[in-house]
Structure formats: C-alpha cells, structure tokens
C-alpha positions in Angstrom: 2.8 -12.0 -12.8 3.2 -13.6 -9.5 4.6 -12.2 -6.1 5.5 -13.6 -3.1 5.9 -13.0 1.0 7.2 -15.7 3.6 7.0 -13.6 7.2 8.8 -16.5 8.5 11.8 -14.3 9.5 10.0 -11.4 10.9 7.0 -13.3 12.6 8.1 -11.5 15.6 8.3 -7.7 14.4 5.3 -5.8 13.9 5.8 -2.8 12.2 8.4 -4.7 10.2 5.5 -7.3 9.2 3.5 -4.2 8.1 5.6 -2.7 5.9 6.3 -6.0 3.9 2.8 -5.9 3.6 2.2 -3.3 2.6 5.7 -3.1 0.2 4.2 -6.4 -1.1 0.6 -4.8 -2.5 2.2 -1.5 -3.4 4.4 -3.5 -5.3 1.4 -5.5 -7.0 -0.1 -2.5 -8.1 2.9 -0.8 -9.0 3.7 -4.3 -11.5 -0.1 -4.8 -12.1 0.3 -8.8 -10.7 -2.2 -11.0 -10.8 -1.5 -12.4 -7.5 0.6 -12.3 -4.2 1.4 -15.2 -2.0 2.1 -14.6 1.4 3.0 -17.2 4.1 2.6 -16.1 7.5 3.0 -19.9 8.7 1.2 -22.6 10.3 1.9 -21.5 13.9 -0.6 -20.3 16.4 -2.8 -19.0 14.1 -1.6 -15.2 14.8 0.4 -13.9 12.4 -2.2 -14.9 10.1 -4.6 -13.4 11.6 -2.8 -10.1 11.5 -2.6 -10.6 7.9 -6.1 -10.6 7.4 -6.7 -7.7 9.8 -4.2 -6.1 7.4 -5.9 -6.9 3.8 -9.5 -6.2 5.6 -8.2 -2.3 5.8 -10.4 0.1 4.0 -7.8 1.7 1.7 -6.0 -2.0 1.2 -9.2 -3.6 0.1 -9.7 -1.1 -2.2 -6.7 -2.3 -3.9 -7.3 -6.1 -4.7 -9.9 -8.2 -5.9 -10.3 -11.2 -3.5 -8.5 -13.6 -0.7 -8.5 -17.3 -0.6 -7.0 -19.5 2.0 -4.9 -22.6 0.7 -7.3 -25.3 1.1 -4.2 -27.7 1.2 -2.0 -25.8 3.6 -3.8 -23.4 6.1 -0.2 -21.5 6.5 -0.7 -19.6 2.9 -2.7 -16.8 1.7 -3.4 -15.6 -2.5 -4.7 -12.5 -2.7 -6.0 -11.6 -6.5 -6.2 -8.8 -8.5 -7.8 -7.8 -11.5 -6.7 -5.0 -13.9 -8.9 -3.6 -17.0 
C-alpha cells in the first residue's frame, strides 16, 4: 500500500505541516504501507528541508526504513518501510 502528502496547501502553516506529518507516518504504521509520498514542492528549498528535519527525529526514524529523493523531480520525497 501506497500513501500520499502534497503540503502545497499548507506550505505556510507550521504546526499544521507537522501534524500531517506526522498523521501521514502514524497512518503508515497503523496500515503497515510500504511507502509514503510527500510533496513539499519545488520552491525555495524550505519546506523540504523541514521535512527532512522532520523524518531525521529520533522517535520518527525509528519508524521507517529509508528516504530517497526523486531523482527526476527534486519537489518529492518516498519514504519506505519494511514490515516482518
């Protein structure tokens, strides 16, 4: 199963980006998905970087299994799991 997160329409909102976030990996866990896409845009370059500052949390990294960048669009994230 595959999830997905556009933060276009709260690029502005902090705490509103954080708990999408984090509803968006709770949710993963909770369904047992194999991968999340989230889309914090091309922009500046900022929102995505508080993405990462938000998967690179202790307690969240615990949770998944790696990130990778879209080689083909930088505005894109996956982040992977892996279940036994």
């Amino acid at each position: 199963m595959k999830l997905k997160l556009d933060l276009h329409d709260i690029y502005n909102n902090s705490r509103e980006i954080d708990r999408a976030l984090n509803g968006i990996i709770q949710e993963a866990v909770r369904v047992k998905a194999t991968q999340v896409e989230i889309i914090p845009g091309k922009g500046s370059g900022q929102l995505k970087k508080k993405v990462l500052r938000f998967l690179e949390q202790k307690e969240i990294k615990a949770l998944y299994h790696r990130i990778d960048k879209d080689a083909k669009n930088h505005g894109r994230l996956f982040v992977y799991f892996q279940w036994k």
